[in-house]
N, CA, C and O of each residue as an XYZ file, in Angstrom:
316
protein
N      86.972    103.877     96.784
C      87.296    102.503     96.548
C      86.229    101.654     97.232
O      85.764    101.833     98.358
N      85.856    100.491     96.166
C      84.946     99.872     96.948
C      85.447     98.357     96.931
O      85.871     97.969     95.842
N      85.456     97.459     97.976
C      86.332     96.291     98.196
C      85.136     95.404     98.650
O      84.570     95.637     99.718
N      84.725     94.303     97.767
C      84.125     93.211     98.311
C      84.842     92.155     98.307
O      85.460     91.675     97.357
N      84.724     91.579     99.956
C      85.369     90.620    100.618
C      85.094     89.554     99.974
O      83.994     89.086     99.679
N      86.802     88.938     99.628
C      86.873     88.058     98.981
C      86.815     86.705    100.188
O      87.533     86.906    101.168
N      86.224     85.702    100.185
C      85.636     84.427    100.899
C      86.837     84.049    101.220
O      86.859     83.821    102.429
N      88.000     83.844    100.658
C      89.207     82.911    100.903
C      90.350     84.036    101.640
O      91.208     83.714    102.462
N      90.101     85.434    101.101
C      90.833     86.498    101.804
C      90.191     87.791    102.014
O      90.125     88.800    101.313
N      89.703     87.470    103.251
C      88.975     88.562    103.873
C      89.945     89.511    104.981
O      89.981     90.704    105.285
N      90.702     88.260    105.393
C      91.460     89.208    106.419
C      92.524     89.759    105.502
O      92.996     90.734    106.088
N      93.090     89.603    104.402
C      93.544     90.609    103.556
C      93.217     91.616    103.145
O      93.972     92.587    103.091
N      91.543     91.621    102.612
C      90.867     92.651    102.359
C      90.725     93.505    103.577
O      90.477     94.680    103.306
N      90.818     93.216    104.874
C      90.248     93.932    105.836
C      91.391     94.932    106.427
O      91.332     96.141    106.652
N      92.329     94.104    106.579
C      93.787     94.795    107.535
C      94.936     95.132    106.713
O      95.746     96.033    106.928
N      94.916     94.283    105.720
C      96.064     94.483    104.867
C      96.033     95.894    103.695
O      96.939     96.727    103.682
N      94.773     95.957    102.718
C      94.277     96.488    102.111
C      94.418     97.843    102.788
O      95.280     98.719    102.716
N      93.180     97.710    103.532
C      92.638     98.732    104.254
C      94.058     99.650    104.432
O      94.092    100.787    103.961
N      95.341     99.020    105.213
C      96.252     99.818    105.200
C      97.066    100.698    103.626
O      97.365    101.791    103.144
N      97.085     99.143    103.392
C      97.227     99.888    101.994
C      96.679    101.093    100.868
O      97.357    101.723    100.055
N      95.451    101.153    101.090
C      94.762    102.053    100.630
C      94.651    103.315    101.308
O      94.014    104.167    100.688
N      95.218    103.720    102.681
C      95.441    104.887    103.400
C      96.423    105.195    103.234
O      96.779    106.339    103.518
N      97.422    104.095    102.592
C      98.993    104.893    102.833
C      98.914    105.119    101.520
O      99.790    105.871    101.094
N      98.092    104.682    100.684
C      98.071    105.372     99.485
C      97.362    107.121     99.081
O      97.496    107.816     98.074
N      96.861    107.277     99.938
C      96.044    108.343    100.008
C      94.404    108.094     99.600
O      93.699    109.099     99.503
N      93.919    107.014     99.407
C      92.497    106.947     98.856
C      91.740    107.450    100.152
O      91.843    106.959    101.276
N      91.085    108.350     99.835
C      89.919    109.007    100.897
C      88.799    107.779    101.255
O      88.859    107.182    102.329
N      88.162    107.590    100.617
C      87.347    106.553    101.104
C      87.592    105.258    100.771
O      88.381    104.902     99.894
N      86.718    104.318    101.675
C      87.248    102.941    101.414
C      86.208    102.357    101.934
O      86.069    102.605    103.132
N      85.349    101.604    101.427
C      83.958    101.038    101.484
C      83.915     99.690    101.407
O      83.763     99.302    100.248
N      84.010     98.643    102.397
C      83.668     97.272    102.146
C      82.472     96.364    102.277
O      81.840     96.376    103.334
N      82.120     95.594    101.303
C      81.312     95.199    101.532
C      81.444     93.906    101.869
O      82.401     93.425    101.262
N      80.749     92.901    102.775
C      80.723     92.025    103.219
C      79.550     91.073    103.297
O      78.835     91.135    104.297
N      79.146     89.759    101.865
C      78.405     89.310    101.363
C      77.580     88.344    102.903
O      76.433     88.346    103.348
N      78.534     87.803    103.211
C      78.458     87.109    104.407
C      77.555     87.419    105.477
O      76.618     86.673    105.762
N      77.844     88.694    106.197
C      77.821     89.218    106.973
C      76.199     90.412    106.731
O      75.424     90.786    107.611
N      76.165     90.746    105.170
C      75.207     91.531    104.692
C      75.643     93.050    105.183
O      74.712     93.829    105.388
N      76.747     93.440    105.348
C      76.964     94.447    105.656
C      77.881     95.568    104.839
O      78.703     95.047    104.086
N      77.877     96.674    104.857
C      78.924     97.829    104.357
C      79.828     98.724    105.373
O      79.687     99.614    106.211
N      80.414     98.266    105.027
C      81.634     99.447    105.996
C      82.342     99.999    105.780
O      83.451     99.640    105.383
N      81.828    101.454    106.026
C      81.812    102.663    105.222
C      83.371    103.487    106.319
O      83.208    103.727    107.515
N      84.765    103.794    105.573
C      85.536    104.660    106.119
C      85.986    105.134    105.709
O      86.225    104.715    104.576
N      86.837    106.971    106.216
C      87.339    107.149    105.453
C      88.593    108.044    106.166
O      88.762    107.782    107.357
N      89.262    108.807    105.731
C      90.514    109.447    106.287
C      90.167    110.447    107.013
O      89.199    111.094    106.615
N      90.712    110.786    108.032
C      91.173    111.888    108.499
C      91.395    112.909    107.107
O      91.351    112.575    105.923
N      91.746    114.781    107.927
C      92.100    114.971    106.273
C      93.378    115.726    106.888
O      94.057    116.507    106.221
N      93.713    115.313    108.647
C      95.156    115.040    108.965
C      95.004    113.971    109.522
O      93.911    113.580    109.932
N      96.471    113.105    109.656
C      96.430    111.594    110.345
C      96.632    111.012    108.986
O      96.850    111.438    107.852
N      96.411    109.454    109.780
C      96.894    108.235    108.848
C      95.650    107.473    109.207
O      94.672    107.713    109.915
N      96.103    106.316    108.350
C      94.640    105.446    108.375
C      93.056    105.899    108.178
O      92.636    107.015    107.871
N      92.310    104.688    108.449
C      91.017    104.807    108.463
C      90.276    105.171    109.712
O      90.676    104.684    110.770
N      89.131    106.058    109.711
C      88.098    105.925    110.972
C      86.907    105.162    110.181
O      86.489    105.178    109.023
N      86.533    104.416    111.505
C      85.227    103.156    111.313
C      84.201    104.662    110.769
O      84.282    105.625    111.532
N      83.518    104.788    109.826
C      82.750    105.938    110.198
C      81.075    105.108    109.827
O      80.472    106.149    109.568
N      80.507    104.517    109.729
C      79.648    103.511    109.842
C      79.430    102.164    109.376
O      79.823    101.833    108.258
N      79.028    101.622    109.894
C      78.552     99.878    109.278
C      77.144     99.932    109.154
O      76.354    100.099    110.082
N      76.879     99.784    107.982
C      74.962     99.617    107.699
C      74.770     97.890    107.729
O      75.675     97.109    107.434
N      73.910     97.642    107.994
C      73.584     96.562    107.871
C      72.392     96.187    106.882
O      71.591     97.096    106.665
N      72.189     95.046    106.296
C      71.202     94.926    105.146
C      69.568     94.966    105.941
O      69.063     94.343    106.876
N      69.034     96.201    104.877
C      67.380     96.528    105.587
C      67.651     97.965    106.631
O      66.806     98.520    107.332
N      69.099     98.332    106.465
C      69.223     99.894    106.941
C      69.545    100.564    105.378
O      69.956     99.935    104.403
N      69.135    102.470    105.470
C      69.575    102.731    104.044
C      70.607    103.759    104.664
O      70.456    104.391    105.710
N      71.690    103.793    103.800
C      72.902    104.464    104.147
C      72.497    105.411    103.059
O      71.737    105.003    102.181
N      72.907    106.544    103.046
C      73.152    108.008    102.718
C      73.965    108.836    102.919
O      74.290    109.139    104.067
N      74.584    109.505    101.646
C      75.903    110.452    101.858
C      76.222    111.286    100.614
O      75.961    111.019     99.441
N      76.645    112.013    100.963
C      77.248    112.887     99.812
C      78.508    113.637     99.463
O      78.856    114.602     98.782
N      79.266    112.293    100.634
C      80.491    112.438    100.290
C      81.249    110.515    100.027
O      81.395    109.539    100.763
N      81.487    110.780     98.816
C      82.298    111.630     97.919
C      81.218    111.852     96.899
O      81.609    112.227     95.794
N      80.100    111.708     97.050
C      78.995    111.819     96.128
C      77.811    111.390     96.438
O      77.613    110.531     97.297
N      76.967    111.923     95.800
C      75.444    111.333     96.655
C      75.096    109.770     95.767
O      75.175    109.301     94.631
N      74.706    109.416     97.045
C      73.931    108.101     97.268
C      73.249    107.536     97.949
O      73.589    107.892     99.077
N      72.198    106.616     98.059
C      71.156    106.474     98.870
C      71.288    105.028     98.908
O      70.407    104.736     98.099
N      71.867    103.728     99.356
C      71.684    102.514     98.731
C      71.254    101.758    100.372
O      71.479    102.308    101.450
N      70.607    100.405    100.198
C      70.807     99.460    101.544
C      71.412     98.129    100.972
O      71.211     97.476     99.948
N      72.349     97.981    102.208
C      73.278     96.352    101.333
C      72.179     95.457    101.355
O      72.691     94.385    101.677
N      70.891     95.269    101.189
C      70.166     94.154    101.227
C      69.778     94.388     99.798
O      69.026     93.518     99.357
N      70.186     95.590     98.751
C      69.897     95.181     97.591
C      71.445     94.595     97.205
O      71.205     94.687     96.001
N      72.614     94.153     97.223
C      73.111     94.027     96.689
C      74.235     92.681     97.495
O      75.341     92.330     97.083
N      73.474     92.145     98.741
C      74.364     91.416     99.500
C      73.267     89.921     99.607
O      73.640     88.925    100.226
């Protein structure tokens, strides 16, 4: 799941969501934050609840992963 922060509800997207989307079972949960130029990348335990912070890139860093699939991106192309 990828969630860009909406300007008028961010702290929805951030605390509310975020919960929501763990108690749903979504493994990852990726926000991006236009504002801020940043991605914040988390995802589950694969026991537990909730999210772990598992990085924040910032725009002009390149994030890389291959989970849940490969990708190579930096939020400064897209923030």
């Amino acid at each position: 799941m990828v969630e860009v922060l909406s300007p008028g509800n961010a702290g929805r997207d951030v605390v509310i969501k975020r919960h929501e989307y763990a108690a749903g079972g979504i493994p990852h949960y990726w926000i991006v934050d236009k504002n801020e130029r940043t991605l914040t990348v988390l995802s589950r335990p694969e026991q537990g609840k909730g999210y772990l912070d598992s990085t924040v890139v910032k725009a002009g860093e390149r994030f890389e992963t291959d989970d849940p699939f490969p990708i190579s991106l930096d939020p400064a192309d897209f923030c």
